[in-house]
C-alpha positions, 0 to 999 in steps of 0.5 A: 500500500505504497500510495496509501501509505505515503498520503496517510504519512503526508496527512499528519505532517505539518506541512501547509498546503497553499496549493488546492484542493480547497478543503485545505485538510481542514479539520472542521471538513470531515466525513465517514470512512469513505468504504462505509458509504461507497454505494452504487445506484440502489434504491433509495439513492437516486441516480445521478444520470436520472435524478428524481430525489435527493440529486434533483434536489442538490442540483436544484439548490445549487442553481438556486445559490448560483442563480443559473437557470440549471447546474449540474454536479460533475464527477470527472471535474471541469474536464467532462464539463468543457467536453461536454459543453463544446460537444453540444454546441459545435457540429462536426468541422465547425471553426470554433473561437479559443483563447490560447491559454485556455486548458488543455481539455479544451483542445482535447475536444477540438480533436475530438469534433475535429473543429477549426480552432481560431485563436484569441491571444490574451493581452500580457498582464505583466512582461517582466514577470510573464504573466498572462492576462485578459482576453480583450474585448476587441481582440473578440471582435476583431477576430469576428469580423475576419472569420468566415464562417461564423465560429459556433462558440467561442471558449475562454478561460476567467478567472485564469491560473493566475485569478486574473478575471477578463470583462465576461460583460462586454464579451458574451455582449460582443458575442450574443449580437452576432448569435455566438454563445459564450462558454467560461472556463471558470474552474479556479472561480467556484468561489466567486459566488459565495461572498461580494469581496470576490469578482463577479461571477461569469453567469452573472455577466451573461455566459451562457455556459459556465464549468466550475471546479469545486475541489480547486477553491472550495471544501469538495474533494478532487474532481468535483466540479459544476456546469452552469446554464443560464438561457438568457441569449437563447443560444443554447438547447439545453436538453443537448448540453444534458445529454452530452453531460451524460455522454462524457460523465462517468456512468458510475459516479462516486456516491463519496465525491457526490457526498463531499459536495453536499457538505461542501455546499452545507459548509459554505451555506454556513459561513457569515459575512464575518468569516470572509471579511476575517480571510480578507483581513488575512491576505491583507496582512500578507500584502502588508508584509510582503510590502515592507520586504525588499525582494519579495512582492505580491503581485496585484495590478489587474481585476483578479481574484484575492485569494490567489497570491502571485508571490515574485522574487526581484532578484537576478541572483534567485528564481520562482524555482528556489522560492518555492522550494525554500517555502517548502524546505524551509518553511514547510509551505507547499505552494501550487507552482513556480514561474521563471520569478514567481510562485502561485499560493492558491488559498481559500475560505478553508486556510487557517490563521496558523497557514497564513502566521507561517506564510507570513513569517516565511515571506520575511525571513526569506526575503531577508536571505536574498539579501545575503547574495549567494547564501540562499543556493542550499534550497534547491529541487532534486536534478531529475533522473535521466537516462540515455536514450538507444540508437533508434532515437535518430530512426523515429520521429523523436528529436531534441527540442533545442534542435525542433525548429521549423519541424511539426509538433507530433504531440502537446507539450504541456507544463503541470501545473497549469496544463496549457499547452505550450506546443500543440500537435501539429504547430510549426516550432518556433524559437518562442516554442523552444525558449518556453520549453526551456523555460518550462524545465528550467523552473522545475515544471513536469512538461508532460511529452518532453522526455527526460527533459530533453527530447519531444516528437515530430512529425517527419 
């Protein structure tokens, strides 16, 4: 019982998880041992592909809380959603309107329709730290007005990884007077709806389909997730959206994750004004300390979502890559990923006063070391293993990626965390592509089809 074990050992230490899921390991958020109420569809337990009972209930009250017209509860997380939303929109062949840094499921579903993607390239928040930002309104419109024929749908990601939030308003207004609908991508934005002191949520601003994960920034366990459906534009039929929810849902839900949606929900349900104002006042005090610091700084120019903290070392000597392992190695603080220059500390309602004392504190003595110029370098990831590939690498299709340019990607290349693709299957390969590539492994991402951080494969 390896993994068993080592999860069991993980879950009584004291490291803090500034990563998702939500929950945060949160004492308060608990429930039975799983195996006593793992069930299958008996009777008395509704069914989640036919609900008469308690699931029409729980998908009714969540419509309710969210103010869409309909919702449904996903198992398989934001993935089956994004399927299944482009699948009930788009036919066969139909050209398709994407943003670049939207996940890659979204380009899974493309393959799958065999839709003609046009590209949206959101505007950069941030050159100097690489941060990517809004889609712009008029870059929408724009691309509109060249596309012939009409896109069938057009798909973006708001809140990104980030939490920078794009103008859904002026988009889906932008979209609807030319009779597109509007899908959100809205995975790290569950939260959005339970307090003001969030942005607005992309239903609200007139997205006609909105999927969002739970387990990212709420207390529901990994791969619980939520399609929304507001039929205002009229855009959308929502008996197809139904059937192709069940078409990618798995006919065997978990009645475990189903269940830590219901305490999810009741959790939240729970909350008071106070308890948010009282998370606030906690971030606020992180923006206050890593204001007085010299090196260390939190990142905040853009319509964005508070709880997520872009934490960025300005320093030539350091890198996003050793900030994130001092905070792990020192500090016992796991962040959610690592940049060229900064780390990504994913928090929620759920993160205790303990996790953001120690944040806090790490912040401060870190920053202090960077100004000891060389005596930081003792925190450092592992180098990963490798292993020399045989003579039949220069008999396939699989080359060094430094040497790729101009060749025909064969597969994705797709850095985790974020899974955006920074290659796609099929893209001619440029010197961007490359230095991303570089960069990807540089900063200690896993950069899934990159083999032993050295080769990718090309279509000869």
């Amino acid at each position: 019982m390896y993994l068993y074990d080592k999860l069991e050992s993980y879950s009584k230490s004291d490291i803090v998880p500034m990563h998702m899921p939500g929950h945060k390991r949160n004492s308060r958020i608990s429930m039975a041992d799983p195996y006593s109420i793992d069930i299958t569809e008996i009777h008395g337990f509704d069914n989640l592909s036919n609900p008469q009972n308690i699931f029409k209930d729980m998908q009714e009250m969540i419509a309710e809380k969210y103010g869409t017209d309909q919702s449904r509860i996903l198992v398989n997380g934001s993935t089956g959603g994004i399927l299944a939303a482009i699948a009930a929109i788009a036919k066969h062949g139909d050209n398709i309107l994407i943003a670049r840094n939207c996940h890659k499921s979204v380009f899974n579903a493309v393959r799958l329709l065999d839709l003609k993607p046009i590209y949206l390239i959101p505007d950069m928040a941030d050159e100097d730290y690489g941060i990517v930002g809004k889609i712009n309104p008029d870059r929408v419109s724009e691309c509109l007005e060249s596309c012939n024929p009409k896109p069938s749908a057009c798909v973006i990601t708001s809140p990104t990884y980030e939490g920078i939030v794009s103008d859904i308003e002026a988009i889906a207004a932008i979209l609807h007077r030319e009779g597109i609908p509007l899908i959100v991508d809205s995975a790290h934005g569950a939260h959005f709806n339970w307090s003001n002191m969030f942005p607005e949520t992309a239903m609200n601003l007139g997205s006609d389909i909105t999927i969002e994960s739970l387990h990212k920034t709420l207390p529901c366990l990994t791969q619980t997730a939520l399609i929304h459906y507001k039929g205002d534009s009229g855009l959308v039929d929502f008996d197809k959206l139904e059937s192709m929810i069940y078409t990618f849902q798995t006919s065997s839900p978990s009645y475990v994750l189903m269940s830590s949606v219901d305490i999810g929900m009741e959790y939240m349900m729970g909350l008071k004004e106070d308890d948010y104002k009282a998370y606030m006042s906690s971030l606020d005090d992180i923006s206050r300390t890593a204001n007085k610091c010299r090196f260390l700084h939190i990142w905040d120019k853009e319509d964005k979502d508070p709880g997520k903290i872009i934490l960025t070392i300005n320093s030539e000597e350091y890198s996003g890559a050793w900030l994130e392992s001092c905070l792990r190695e020192m500090f016992g603080i796991e962040a959610e990923m690592s940049a060229e220059k900064y780390v990504i500390l994913m928090t929620s309602i759920c993160d205790t006063e303990k996790n953001f004392d120690r944040l806090k504190l790490a912040i401060t003595e870190i920053d202090k070391l960077c100004g000891k110029s060389g005596e930081g370098t003792n925190c450092k990831k592992g180098n990963k293993s490798r292993r020399n590939l045989d003579s039949t690498v220069e008999e396939t299709t699989i080359v060094e990626y430094k040497n790729s340019l101009g060749m025909i990607a064969e597969q994705d290349v797709i850095p985790y965390p974020p899974g955006i693709p920074l290659v796609l299957a099929g893209e001619i390969i440029s010197e961007e592509h490359i230095a991303a590539i570089e960069d990807a492994i540089r900063y200690s991402h896993e950069v899934i089809n990159v083999i032993e951080d050295r080769y990718i494969r090309v279509k000869r």
